[in-house]
N, C-alpha and C positions, 0 to 999 in steps of 0.2 A: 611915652618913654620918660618923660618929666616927672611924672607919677611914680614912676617904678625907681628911679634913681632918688626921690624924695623919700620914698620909703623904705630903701637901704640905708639911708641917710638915721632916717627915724630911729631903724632898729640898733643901729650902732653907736647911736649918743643912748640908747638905754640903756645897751648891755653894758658893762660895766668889765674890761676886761681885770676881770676878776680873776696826758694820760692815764704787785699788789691788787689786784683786781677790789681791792677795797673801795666804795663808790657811796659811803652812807657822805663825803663832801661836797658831792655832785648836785645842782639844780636844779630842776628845767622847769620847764614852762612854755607853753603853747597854748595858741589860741587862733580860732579860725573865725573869719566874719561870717555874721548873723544873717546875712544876705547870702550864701549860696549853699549848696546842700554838693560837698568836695565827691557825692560818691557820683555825680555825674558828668566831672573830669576824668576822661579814660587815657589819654597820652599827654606826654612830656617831652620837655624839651630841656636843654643846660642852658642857663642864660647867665655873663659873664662867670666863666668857668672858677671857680675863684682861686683857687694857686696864689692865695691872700695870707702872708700870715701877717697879723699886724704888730709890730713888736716897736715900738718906738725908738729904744734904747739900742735898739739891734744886739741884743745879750740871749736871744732864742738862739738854741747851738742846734736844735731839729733831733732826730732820732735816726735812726738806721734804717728808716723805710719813709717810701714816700707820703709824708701824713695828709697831705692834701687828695694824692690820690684815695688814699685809703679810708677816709671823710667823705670822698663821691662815692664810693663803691657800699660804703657802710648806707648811705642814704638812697643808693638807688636800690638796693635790698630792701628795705623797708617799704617804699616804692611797688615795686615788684610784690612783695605781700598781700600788698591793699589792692594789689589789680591791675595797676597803671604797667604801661607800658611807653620805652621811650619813640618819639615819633621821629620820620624824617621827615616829612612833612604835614603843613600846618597843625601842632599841637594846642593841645586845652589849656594848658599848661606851662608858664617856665619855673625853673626850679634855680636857686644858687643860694652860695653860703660863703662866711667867711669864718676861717679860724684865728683867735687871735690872741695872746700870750701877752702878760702882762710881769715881767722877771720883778720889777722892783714893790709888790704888793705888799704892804704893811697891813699886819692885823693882828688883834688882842690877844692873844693866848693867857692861858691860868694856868700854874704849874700845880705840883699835887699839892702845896699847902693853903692853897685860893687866892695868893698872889699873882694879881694880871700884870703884863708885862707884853712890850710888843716886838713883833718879829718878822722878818723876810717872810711871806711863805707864795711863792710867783705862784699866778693864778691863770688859765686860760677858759675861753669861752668858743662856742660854737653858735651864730646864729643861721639858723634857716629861714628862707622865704620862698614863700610860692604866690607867681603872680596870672593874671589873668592873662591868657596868650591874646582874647580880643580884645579888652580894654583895658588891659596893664594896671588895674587893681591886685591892692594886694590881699588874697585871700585866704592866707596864712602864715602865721610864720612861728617859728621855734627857736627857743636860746638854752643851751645849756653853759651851766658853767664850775669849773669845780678847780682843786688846787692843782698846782702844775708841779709831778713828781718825778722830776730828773732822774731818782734813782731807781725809778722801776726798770722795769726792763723791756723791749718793745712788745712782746707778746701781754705781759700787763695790762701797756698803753692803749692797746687794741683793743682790750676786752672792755675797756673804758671809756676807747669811743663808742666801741658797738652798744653798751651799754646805754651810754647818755641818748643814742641817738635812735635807738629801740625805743625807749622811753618816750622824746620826744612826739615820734611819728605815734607813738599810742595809741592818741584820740585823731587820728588823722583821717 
């Protein structure tokens, strides 16, 4: 268990908290250990449900739906694609993630005459992690991350996570 809290640990000093269905700002990245072959993981389990959001400043005002729910539901989809099924008991598998928002992000913008200049633009990030139900390694895990646009609209924001997190599970 020391294992698995060390490498939430890990993935979250990397990510970098950094929903228009426009998504060319979005990131990701995944990568799964060299030591297992994931298509012989067939069930799942939720391991610390995460209903995380991390906002330090406390200036995330949320949206009109539940974004945490809708972050499990987006990735047990993806889930569900590849095969996996959730387990009630003893699974292959634990799964969790955190979402986490970053309101006060500074970074460089160029306006149209090639003067850089810096500006607000709040940033959020999703990481996943999937760990070894028997020996709590972690053997995969995924971050996205991209700008956080208050003025979309919640059907926008969704398509944004599904997006990011389509992508993600990809190579999963």
């Amino acid at each position: 268990m020391k294992k698995v809290l060390l490498a939430i640990a890990f993935v979250l000093a990397v990510v970098s908290f950094s929903g228009c269905t426009e998504t060319s700002d979005i990131k990701v990245k995944s990568e799964k250990s060299s030591k297992v072959d994931l298509k012989g993981y067939k069930s799942y389990e939720w391991f610390i449900a995460a209903q995380v959001v991390v906002d330090e400043n406390n200036k995330y005002k949320g949206r009109g739906y539940d974004v945490d729910l809708y972050v499990q539901n987006a990735i047990t989809k993806q889930l569900v694609k590849k095969g996996k099924v959730e387990a009630t008991t003893d699974p292959d598998f634990l799964v969790s993630y955190v979402f986490g928002v970053d309101m006060d992000r500074i970074k460089e913008k160029v306006d149209k005459d090639g003067k850089a200049y810096l500006e607000t633009i709040p940033e959020a990030a999703i990481a996943v992690l999937v760990i070894d139900a028997h020996n709590s390694k972690l053997i995969w895990a995924g971050v996205a991350e991209g700008e956080f646009r208050k003025e979309l609209s919640d059907e926008e924001s969704m398509k944004r996570i599904d997006y990011a997190i389509k992508k993600m599970f990809s190579e999963f």
